[in-house]
C-alpha positions in Angstrom: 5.8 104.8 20.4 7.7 105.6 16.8 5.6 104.4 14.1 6.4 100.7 11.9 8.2 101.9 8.6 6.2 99.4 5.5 8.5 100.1 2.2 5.6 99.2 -0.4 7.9 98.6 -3.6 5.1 97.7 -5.8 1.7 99.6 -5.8 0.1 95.7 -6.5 1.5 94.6 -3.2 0.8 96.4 -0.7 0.5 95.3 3.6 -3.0 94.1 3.3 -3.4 92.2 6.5 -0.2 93.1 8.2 -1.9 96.5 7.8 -4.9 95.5 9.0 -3.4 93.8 12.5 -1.4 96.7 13.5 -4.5 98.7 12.8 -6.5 96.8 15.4 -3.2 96.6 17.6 -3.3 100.5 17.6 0.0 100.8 16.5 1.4 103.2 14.0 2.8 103.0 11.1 4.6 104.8 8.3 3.9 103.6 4.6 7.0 104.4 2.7 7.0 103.8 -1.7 10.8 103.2 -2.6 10.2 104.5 -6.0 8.6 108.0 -4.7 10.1 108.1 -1.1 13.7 108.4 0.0 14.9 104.9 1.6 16.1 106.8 5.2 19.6 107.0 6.2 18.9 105.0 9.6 16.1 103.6 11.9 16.7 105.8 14.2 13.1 107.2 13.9 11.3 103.7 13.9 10.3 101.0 16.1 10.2 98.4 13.6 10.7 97.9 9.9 8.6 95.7 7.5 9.2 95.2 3.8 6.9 94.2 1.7 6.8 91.8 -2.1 7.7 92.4 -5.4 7.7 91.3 -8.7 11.7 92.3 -8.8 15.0 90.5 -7.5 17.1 91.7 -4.4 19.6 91.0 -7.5 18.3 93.6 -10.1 20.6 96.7 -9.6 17.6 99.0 -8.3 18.4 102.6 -6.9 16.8 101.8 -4.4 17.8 98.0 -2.9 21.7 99.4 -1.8 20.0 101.8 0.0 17.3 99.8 1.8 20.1 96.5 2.6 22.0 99.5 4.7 18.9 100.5 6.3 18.5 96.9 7.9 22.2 96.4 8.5 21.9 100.0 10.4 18.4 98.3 11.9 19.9 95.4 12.9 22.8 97.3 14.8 20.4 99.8 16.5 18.3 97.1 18.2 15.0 97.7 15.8 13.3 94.6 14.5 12.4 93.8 11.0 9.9 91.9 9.0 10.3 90.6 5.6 7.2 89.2 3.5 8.7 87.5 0.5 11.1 90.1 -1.4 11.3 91.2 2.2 12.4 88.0 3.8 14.9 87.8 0.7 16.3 91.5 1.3 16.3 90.7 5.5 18.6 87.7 4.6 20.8 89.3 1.8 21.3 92.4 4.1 22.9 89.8 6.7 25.1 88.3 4.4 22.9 85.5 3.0 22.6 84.6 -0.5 19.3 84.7 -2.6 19.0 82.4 -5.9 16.9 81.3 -8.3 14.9 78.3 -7.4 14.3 75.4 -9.9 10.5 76.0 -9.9 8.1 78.7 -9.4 5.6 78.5 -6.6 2.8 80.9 -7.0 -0.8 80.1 -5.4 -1.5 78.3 -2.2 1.2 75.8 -0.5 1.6 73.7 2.7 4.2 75.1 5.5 4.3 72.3 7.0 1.1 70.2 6.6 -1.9 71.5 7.0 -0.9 74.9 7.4 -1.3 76.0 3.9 0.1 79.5 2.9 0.1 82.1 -0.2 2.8 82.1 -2.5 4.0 83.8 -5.2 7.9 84.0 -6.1 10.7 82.6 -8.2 13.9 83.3 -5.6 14.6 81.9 -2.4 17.3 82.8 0.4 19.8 81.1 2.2 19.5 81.3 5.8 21.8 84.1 7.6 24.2 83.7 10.4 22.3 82.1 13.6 19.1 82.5 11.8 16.7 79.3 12.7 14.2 78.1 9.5 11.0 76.8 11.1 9.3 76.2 7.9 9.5 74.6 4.7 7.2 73.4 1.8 8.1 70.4 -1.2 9.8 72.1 -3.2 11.7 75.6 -1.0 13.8 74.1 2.4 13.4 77.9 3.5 9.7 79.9 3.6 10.6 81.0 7.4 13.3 82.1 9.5 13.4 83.8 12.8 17.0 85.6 14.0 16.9 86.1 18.0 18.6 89.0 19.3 18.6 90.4 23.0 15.1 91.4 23.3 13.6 91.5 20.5 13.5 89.2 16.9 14.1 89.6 13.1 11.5 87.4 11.1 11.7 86.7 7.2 9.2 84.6 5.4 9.4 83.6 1.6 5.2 83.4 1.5 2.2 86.3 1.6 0.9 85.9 4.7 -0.4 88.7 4.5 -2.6 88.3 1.4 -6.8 89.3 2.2 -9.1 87.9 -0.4 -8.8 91.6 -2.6 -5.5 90.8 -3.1 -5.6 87.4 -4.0 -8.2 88.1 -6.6 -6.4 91.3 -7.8 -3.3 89.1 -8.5 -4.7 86.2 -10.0 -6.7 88.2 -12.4 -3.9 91.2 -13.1 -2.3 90.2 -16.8 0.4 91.6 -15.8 1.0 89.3 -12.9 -0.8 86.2 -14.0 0.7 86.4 -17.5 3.4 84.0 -17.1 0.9 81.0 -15.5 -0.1 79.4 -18.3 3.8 79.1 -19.8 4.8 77.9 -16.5 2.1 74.9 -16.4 3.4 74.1 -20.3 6.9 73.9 -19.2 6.2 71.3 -16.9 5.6 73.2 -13.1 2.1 72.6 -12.9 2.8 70.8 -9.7 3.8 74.6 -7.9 1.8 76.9 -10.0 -1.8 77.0 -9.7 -4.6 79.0 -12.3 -6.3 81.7 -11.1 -9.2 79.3 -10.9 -7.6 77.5 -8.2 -6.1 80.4 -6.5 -9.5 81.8 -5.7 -11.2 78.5 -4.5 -12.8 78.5 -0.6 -10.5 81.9 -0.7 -12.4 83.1 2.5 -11.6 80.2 4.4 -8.2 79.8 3.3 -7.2 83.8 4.1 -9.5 83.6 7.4 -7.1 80.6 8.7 -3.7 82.3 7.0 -4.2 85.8 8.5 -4.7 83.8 11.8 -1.4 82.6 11.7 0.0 85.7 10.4 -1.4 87.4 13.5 0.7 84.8 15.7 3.4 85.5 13.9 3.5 89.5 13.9 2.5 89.3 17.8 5.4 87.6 18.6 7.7 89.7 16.2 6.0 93.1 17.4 7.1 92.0 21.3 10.7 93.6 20.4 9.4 96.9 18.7 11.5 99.8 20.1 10.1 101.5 22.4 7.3 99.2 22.7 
């Protein structure tokens, strides 16, 4: 089968257990770096895409964010599936003609999707849902954190959360200054309610990956049944 094309368009974020669950799947994949690597012209040389996070907005005018929308309109047309984590999710849904906005709050650390399913999260944008696209999850404060779009035979899916976070990331992020530099602002300007300290990022962290990644590996399953060629 083609490989899974992963655009990576932070070194910081990179597929950690998405990664990890194609690896035991034995599927293969393709990491691509949008600031080193040409976004391709098509998908005609994938079975599936999956875009990663990012501390940037779909919004910023990037070289490289016309390019990759294309790619998933082109995607979306040839029959190949795609999966958006976060940045991902927002670039899925702005490719489809969906806006993505500022939200009133920050969420960043770990948040309910619905109860008792408690996620990673980390972002300051949100999407609106694209044509026949169905949310299926939601936390307090972000109506949208998941959306599925069925096609024939196979499924987009965009998420607003890290599912994909392992504990080395979460412990990179939540001690990087450059990512974590922000927090403490944020908690003084009143949205301590969605932003959580390092402290509480890493608490019962194995437990709390361990039963995310499970999740996560429900979700991938059901969006890797539509991989071309598959």
């Amino acid at each position: 089968m083609k490989p899974i094309a992963i655009f990576q368009h932070d070194p910081d974020v990179r597929p950690g257990y998405f990664a990890q669950w194609l690896d035991a799947q034995r599927l293969s994949y393709a990491l691509l770096d949008v600031e080193r690597d040409a976004v391709p012209r098509d998908s005609a040389a994938f079975a599936g895409l999956c875009f990663m996070g990012g501390p940037m907005s779909v919004n910023d005018a990037l070289p490289w964010i016309e390019p990759a929308l294309a790619l998933i309109r082109d995607a979306d047309t040839r029959g190949v599936p795609i999966i958006g984590h976060c940045l991902g999710g927002q670039l899925l849904a702005k490719a489809l003609g969906a806006r993505v906005t500022r939200q009133p709050v920050k969420e960043i650390g770990w948040a309910d999707v619905p109860d008792r399913l408690t996620m990673f999260h980390w972002h300051e944008d949100a999407f609106a849902l694209p044509a026949s696209a169905r949310n299926f999850m939601a936390t307090a404060h972000c109506a949208h954190q998941a959306y599925v779009i069925e096609r024939a035979g196979y499924a987009h899916l965009g998420m607003q959360f890290h599912c994909e976070m392992t504990p080395e990331l979460v412990r990179a992020w939540a001690r990087d200054p450059t990512w974590n530099s922000t927090l403490d602002l944020e908690r003084t300007a009143g949205h301590g309610a969605t932003v959580q300290t390092p402290e509480q990022m890493v608490a019962d962290l194995e437990a709390r990956t361990r039963t995310m990644n499970g999740w996560a590996g429900r979700l991938y399953a059901r969006w890797a049944k539509g991989l071309k060629g598959n």
